[in-house]
N, C-alpha and C positions, 0 to 999 in steps of 0.2 A: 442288802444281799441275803439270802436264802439260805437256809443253814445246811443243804446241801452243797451248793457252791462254795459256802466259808469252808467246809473239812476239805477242798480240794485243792485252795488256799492254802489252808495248813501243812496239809499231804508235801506240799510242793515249798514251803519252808523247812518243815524236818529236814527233807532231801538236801537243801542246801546247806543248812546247820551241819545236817552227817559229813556232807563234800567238804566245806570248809575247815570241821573237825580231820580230817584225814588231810587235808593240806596243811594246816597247823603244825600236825604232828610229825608232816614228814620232810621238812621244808630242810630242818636241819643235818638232815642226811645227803638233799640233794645240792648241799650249799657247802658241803664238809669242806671238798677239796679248796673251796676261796676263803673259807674263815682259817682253815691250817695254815694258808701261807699268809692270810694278814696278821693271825696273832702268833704261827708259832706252837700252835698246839701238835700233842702227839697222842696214838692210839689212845690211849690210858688218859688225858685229858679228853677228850670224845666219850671213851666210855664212862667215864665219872657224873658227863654231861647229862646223858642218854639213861646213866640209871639213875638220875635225882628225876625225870622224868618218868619213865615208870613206874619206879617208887612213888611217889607223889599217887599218881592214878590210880596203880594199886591199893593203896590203902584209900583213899576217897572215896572208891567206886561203893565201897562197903557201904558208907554214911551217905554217899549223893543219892540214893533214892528218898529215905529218909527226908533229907532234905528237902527234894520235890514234892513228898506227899506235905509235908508240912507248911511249905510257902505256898502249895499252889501250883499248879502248872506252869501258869502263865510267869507267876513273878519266878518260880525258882530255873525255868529256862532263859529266861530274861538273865540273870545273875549268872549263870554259866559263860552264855555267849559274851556276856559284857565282860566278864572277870576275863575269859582266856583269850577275846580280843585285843583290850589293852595288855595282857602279857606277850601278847606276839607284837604287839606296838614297841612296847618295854624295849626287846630284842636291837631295838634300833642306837638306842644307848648304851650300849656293853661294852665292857671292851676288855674284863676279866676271866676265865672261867668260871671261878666262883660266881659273878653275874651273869655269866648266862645259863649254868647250872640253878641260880636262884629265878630265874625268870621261866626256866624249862619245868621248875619245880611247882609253879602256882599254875602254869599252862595246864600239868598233868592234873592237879587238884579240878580247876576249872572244869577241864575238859571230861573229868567223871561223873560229869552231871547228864551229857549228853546224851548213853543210852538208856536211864531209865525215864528220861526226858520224853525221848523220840518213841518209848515203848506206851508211856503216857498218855500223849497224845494221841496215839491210834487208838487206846482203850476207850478214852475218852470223846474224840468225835464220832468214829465210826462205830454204825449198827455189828452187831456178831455179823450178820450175813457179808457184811461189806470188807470188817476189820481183817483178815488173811489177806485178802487183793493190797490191800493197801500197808502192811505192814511188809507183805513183800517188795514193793515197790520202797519200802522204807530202805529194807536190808537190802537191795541192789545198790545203794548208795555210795556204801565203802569202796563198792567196787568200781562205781562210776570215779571217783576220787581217786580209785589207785591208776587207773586209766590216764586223766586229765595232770594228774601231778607233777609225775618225769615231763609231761611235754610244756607243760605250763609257766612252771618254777624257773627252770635254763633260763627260759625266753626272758623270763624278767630280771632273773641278775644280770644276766649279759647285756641289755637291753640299759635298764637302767640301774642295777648295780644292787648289790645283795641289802643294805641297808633301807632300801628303797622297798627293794621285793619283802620283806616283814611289813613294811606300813603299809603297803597295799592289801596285803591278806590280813591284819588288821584292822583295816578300814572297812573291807569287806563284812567283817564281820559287826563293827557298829551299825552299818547298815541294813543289813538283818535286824538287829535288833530294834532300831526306829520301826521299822515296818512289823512286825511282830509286835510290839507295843501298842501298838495303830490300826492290830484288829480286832474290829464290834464283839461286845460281848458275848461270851456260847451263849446258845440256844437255853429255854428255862430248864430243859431235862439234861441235859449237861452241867449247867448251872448250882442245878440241885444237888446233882452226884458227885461233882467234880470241882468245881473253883471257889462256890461260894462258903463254904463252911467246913476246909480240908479238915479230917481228925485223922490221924493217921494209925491203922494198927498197931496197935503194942508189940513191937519185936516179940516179947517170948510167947505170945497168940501165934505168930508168925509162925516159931519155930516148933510150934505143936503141930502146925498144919501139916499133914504129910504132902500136898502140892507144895510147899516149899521147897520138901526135898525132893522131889521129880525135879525143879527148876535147879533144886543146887548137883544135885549128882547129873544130870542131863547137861550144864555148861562145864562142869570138873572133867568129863570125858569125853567131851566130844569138843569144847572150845583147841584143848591143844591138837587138834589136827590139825583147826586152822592156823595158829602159832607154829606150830610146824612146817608146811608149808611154803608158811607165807616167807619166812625167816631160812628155811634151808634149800627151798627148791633150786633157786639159782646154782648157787652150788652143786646141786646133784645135777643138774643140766650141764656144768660146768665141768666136773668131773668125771661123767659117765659120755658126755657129747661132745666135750670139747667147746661149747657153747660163750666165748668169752663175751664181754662190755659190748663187743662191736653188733651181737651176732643174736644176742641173748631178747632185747629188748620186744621183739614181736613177737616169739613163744610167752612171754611173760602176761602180755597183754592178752595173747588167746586166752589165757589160762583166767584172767580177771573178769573176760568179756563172757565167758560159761559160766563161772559164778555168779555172774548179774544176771546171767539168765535163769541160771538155778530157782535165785534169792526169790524171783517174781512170779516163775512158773509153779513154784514151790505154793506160797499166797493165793495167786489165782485157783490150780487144781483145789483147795480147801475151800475155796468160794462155793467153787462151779458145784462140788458136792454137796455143799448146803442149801444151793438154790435146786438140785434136782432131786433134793427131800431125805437125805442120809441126814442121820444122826451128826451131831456135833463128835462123838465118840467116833464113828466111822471116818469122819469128812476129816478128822482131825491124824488120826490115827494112820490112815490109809496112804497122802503122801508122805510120811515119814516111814513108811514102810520101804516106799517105792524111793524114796531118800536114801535110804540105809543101803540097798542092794546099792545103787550107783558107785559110793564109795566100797563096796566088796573087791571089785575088780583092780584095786591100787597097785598090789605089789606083783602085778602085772609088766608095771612098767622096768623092774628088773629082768626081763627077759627079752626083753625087744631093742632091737640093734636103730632103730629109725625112732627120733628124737622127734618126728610129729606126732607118731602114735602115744609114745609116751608124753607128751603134750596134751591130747587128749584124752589118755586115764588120767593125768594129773587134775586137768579142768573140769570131766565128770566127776570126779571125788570132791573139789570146791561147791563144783553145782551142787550135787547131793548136800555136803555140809552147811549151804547156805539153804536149801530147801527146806533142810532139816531144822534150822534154826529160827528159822521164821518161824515152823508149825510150832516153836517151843514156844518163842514169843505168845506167838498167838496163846498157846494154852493158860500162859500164867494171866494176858489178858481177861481169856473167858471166865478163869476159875477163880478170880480175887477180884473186891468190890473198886473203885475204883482206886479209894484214897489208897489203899495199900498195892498195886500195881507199881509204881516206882520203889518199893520200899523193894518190894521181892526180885527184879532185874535188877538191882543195885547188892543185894545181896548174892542174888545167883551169879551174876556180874564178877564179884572180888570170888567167889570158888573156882571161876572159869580163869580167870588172869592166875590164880595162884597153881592150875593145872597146867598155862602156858608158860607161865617161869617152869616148871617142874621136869616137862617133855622137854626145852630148850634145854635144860641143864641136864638130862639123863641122855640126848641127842649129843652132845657133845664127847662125854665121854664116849659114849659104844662108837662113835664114828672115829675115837681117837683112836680105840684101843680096838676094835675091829674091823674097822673101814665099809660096812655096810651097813646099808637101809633097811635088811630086811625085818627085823623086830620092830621097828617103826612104822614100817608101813603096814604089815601085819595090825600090830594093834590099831593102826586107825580102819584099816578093812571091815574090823567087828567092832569096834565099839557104839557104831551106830547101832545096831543089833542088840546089843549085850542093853544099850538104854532106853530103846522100845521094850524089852523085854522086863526092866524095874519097872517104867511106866505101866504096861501094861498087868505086872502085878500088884504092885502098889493101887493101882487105879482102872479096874475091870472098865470099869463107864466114867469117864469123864462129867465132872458136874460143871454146869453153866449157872452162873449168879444173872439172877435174875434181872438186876438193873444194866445189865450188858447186852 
């Protein structure tokens, strides 16, 4: 097989690794109401559940680059997928909190390996010219996941019964793993840069680099929009539209299905200007520009009485967010050699989760104690702005490493 062909192979495993990882994670949310009444649990056992779960991830995501640059691509994705498929297997023998808070806990671990994994990988098959197309195609993933999940999940507990539904999404994921095991060696220039002789940057090299801090201050303010969002829009649909369970379910999906279109349009625009001879600076630069405006228009959506148009600033601000994060992906790919590419999404990774715990829990209170969005949606209006605008001081011209 042609080593053009294999990255498309790959392409098209990430994708599923990402879907799987977002099924993984949200299985136990769409399963709440039949494990409450098997075991008996209440709010505060759920939540106990859910944060041994992001805790775990949280602190991981920090070391799972690390991890990846040091094993390898191959084997440290390999060990992700296998560890947090047998802990969704695990699920199946539970029948405590404490177990399945212990089993949600090595999930989360696992599962932290994922995006410096999947960022890895596109640093490492694809050419610079190629790598945006395909890293977008990466980031539409979550969202293909958030799509397929709610409809998917139901069908199989009811179908054949919640216990059931864990071994299959399990199973799924050993299956990945066989075939991922199972493909030919990269190419010799891949080979060279990337699997056969991992050394992995020295953390405090890392933290000298000023691209590190573009990658850590760029997912600190701009990831909790997405955590925002993604965690309270229902509710504001709910509360400003009346929008309940029954009602909700296909605005939510619009809003996923503009983000996957963001994620990729986002990739592609950064292609198409590298291949019509713009600078890596410009080509990179330019849809995040055109990212940033899309999310300006947010707090928009408190003035409009019609819950579709608010539906659509909601989902051009994900689009935007997802366009805009690809090009960020992509930047830390162009501008770190390979080994160190997991290292630095795993680090920029744990700034960005610690910005989404931070908005959830500041989003809590204003909305207790003042009952509006608008300071939230504000800040996410500019914060795309405000971190082109460090990038672009920090970093007049983008540099490109040359084995990329």
């Amino acid at each position: 097989m042609g080593s053009s062909r294999l990255r498309y192979w790959v392409l098209t495993l990430v994708v599923i690794a990402i879907m799987l990882n977002y099924v993984d994670r949200q299985i136990i949310a769409l399963l709440k109401p039949i494990l409450e009444q098997q075991f008996g649990w209440n709010d505060a056992d759920y939540g106990d559940i859910t944060t041994f779960f992001q805790l775990g991830g949280t602190v991981a995501v920090l070391f799972a680059g690390r991890f990846v640059d040091r094993t390898g691509l191959k084997s440290g994705y390999a060990w992700g997928v296998g560890v947090w498929s047998l802990a969704e297997i695990a699920h199946t023998v539970t029948r405590t909190v404490t177990q399945f808070s212990a089993a949600r806990l090595v999930l989360g671990v696992a599962e932290s390996v994922n995006t410096p994994a999947a960022v890895k990988s596109m640093a490492t098959w694809f050419p610079q010219k190629d790598r945006s197309l395909a890293l977008g195609i990466m980031n539409a993933a979550p969202n293909i996941g958030a799509i397929a999940t709610p409809l998917l999940i139901p069908w199989l507990a009811l179908t054949y019964g919640w216990r059931e539904t864990f071994f299959i999404t399990g199973v799924a994921g050993l299956v990945w793993l066989v075939i991922w095991l199972a493909l030919p060696k990269p190419p010799k220039r891949i080979e060279v840069h990337g699997e056969s002789k991992p050394r992995p940057v020295p953390w405090r090299q890392l933290m000298d680099d000023r691209y590190t801090w573009i990658m850590v201050l760029g997912k600190l303010m701009t990831d909790p929009v997405w955590w925002l969002l993604l965690f309270w829009a229902p509710d504001f649909f709910d509360h400003r539209y009346h929008l309940n369970m029954a009602h909700i379910g296909l605005p939510i999906a619009t809003i996923y299905l503009m983000a996957m279109i963001g994620a990729f349009l986002g990739g592609w625009l950064q292609s198409l200007l590298i291949r019509r001879g713009l600078s890596v600076n410009a080509a990179r630069k330019i849809p995040m520009l055109i990212a940033s405006f899309l999310v300006l228009p947010l707090p928009l959506v408190l003035l409009t009485s019609n819950y579709w148009v608010a539906v659509l600033l909601v989902g051009t601000a994900l689009a935007g967010h997802q366009a805009f994060s690809t090009n960020l992906f992509g930047l830390a790919a162009d501008s770190f050699p390979h080994r160190a590419v997991g290292s630095v999404i795993g680090i920029s990774a744990f700034a960005g989760n610690l910005g989404g715990l931070a908005i959830l829990f500041i989003a809590g209170i204003l909305l207790n104690r003042y009952h509006s969005y608008l300071p939230l949606f504000a800040y996410a209006a500019i914060a795309y702005l405000v971190v082109l605008a460090l990038i672009n001081w920090i970093a007049p011209r983008l540099r490109l490493i040359e084995e990329n």
